[in-house]
VOBA-970423 format. One record per residue (C-alpha): residue number from 0; residue in three letters; x, y, z. Coordinates in pm, 1 decimal, m for minus. Each point is the difference from the previous one (the first is absolute). Layout:
<sites>
<site><seq>NUM</seq><type>ala</type><east>X</east><north>Y</north><up>Z</up></site>
...
</sites>
This chain:
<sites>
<site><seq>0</seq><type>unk</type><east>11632.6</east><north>8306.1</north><up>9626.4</up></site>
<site><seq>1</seq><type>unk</type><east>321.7</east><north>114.7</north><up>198.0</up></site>
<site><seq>2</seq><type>unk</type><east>128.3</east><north>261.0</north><up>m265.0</up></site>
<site><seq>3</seq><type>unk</type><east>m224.8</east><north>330.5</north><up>67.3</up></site>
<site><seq>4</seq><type>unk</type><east>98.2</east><north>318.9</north><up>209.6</up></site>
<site><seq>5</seq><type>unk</type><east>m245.1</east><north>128.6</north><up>199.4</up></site>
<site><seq>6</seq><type>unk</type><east>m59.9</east><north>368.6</north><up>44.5</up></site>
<site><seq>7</seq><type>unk</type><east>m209.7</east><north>102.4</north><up>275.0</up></site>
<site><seq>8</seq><type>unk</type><east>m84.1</east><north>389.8</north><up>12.2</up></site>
<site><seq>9</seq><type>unk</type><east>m121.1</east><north>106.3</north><up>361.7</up></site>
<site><seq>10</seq><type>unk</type><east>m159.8</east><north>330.6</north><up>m121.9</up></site>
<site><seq>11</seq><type>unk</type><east>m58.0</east><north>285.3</north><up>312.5</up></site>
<site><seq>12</seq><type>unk</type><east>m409.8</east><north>113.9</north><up>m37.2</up></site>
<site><seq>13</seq><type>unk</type><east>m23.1</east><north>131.3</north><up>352.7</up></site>
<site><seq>14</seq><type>unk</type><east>m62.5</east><north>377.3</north><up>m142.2</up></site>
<site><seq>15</seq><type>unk</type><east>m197.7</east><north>m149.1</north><up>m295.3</up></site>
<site><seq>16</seq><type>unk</type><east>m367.2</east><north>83.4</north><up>50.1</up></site>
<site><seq>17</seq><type>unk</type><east>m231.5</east><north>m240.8</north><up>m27.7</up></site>
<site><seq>18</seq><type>unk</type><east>m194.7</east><north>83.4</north><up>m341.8</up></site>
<site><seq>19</seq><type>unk</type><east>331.9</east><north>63.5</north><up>m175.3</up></site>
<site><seq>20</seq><type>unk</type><east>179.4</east><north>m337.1</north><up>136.1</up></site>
<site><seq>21</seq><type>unk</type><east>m101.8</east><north>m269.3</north><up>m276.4</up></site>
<site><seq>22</seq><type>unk</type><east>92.2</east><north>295.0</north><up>m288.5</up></site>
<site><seq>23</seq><type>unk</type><east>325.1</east><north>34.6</north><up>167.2</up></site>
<site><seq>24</seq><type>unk</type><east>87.0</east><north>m328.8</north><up>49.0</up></site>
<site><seq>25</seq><type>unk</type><east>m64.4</east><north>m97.1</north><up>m380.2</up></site>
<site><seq>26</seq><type>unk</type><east>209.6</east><north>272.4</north><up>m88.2</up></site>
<site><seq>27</seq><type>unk</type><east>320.3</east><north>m108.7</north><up>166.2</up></site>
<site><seq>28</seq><type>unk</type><east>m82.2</east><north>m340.9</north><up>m108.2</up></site>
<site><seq>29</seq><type>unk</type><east>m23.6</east><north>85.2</north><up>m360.7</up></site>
<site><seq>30</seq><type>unk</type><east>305.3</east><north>271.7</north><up>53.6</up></site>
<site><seq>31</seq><type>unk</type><east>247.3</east><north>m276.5</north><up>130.4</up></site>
<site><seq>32</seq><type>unk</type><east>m101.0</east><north>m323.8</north><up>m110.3</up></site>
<site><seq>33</seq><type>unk</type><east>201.9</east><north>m110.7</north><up>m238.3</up></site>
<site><seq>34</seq><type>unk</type><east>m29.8</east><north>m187.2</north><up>m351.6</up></site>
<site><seq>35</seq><type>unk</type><east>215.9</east><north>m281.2</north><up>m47.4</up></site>
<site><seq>36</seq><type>unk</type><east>m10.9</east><north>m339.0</north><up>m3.9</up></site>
<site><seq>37</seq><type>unk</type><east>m117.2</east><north>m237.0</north><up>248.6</up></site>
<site><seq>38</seq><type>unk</type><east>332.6</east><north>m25.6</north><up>199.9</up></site>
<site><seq>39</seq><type>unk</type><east>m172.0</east><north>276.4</north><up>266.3</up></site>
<site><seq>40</seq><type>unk</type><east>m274.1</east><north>m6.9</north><up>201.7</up></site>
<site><seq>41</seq><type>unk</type><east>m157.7</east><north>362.9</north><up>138.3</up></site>
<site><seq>42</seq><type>unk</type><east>m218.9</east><north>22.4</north><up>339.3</up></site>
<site><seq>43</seq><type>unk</type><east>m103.7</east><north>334.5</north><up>55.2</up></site>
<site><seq>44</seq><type>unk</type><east>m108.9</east><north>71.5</north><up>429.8</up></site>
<site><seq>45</seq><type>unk</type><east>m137.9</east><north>235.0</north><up>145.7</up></site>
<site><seq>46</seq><type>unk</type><east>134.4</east><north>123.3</north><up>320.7</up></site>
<site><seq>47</seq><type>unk</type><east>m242.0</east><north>213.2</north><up>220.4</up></site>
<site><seq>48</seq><type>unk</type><east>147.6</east><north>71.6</north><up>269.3</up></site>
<site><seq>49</seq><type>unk</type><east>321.4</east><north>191.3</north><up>m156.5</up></site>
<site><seq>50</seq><type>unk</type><east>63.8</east><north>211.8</north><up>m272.0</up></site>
<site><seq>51</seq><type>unk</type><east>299.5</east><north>m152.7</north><up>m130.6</up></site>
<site><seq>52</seq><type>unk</type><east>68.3</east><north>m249.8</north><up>m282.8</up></site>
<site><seq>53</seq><type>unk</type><east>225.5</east><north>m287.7</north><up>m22.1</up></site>
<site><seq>54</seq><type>unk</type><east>91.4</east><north>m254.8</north><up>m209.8</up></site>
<site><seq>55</seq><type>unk</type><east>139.7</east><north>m349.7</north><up>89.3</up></site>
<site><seq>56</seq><type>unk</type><east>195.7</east><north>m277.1</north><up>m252.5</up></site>
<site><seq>57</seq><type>unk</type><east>m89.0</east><north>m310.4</north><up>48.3</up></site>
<site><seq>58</seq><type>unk</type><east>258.4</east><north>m245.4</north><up>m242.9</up></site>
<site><seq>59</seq><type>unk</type><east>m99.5</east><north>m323.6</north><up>m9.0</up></site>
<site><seq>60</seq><type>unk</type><east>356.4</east><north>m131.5</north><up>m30.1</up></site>
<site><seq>61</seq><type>unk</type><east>61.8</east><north>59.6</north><up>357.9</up></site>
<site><seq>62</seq><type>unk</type><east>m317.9</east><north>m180.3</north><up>151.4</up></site>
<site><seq>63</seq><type>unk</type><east>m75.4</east><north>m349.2</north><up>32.4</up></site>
<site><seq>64</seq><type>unk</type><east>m269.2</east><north>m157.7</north><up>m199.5</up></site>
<site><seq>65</seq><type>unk</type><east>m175.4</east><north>m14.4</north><up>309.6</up></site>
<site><seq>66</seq><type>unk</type><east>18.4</east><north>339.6</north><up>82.1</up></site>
<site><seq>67</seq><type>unk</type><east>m69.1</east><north>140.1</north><up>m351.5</up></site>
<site><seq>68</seq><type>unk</type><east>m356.7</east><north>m245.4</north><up>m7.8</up></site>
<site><seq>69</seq><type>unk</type><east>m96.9</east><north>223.7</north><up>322.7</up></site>
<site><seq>70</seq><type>unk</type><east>98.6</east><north>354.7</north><up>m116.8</up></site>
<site><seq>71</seq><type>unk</type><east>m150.0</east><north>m81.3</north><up>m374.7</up></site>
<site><seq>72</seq><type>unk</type><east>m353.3</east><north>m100.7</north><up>245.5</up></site>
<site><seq>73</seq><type>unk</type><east>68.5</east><north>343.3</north><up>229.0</up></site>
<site><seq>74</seq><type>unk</type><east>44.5</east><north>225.0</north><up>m280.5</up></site>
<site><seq>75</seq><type>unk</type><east>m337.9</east><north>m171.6</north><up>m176.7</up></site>
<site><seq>76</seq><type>unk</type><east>m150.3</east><north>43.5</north><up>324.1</up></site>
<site><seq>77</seq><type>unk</type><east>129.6</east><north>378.7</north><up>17.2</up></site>
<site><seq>78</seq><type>unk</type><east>m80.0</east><north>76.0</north><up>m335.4</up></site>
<site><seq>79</seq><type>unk</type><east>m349.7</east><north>m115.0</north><up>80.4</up></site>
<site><seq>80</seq><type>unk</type><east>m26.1</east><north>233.2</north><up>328.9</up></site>
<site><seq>81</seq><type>unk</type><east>105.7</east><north>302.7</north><up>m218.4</up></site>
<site><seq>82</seq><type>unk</type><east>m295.9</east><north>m55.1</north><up>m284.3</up></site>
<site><seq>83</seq><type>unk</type><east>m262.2</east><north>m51.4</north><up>269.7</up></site>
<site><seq>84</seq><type>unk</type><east>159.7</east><north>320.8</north><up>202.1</up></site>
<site><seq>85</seq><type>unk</type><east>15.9</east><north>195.5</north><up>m308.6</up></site>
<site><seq>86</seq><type>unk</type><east>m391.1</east><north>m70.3</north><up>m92.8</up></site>
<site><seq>87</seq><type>unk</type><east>m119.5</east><north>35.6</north><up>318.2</up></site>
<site><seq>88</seq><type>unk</type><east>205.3</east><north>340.8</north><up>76.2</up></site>
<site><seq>89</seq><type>unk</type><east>m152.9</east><north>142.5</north><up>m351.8</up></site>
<site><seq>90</seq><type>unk</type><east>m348.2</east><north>m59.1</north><up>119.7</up></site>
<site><seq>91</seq><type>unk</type><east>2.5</east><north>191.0</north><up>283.6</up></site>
</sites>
């Protein structure tokens, strides 16, 4: 389905300490993720080796089905990568 915009929020934890990143990271989630209807998709990433925080547009309009198929896979794939970083940073 070639009609969502992707978000993708590369959120800076290099001064994050360790016990406090999974608290943090929920936070800005639940701070900035928005409520609407299904015509946006969210990814929330961690970045570790910076402290700054970006966010990147990705309009579906502009890519090729192609090309959408493989960042709608990536972004799964990211999303992924950022629960299992999340748990695994909280344990320690």
């Amino acid at each position: 389905m070639k009609d969502k915009i992707v978000l993708v929020y590369y959120i800076g934890v290099k001064k994050i300490e360790k016990q406090y990143l999974n608290d943090f990271l929920t936070q800005v989630r639940n701070s900035i993720a928005h409520d609407r209807d299904d015509s946006v998709d969210e990814f929330f990433i961690p970045t570790f080796e910076t402290d700054e925080t970006r966010i990147e547009c990705i309009n579906p309009v502009l890519l090729s089905e192609e090309k959408y198929a493989e960042v709608e896979k990536t972004l799964a794939e990211m999303r992924e990568k950022m629960e299992k970083v999340i748990e695994n940073y909280s344990k320690k």
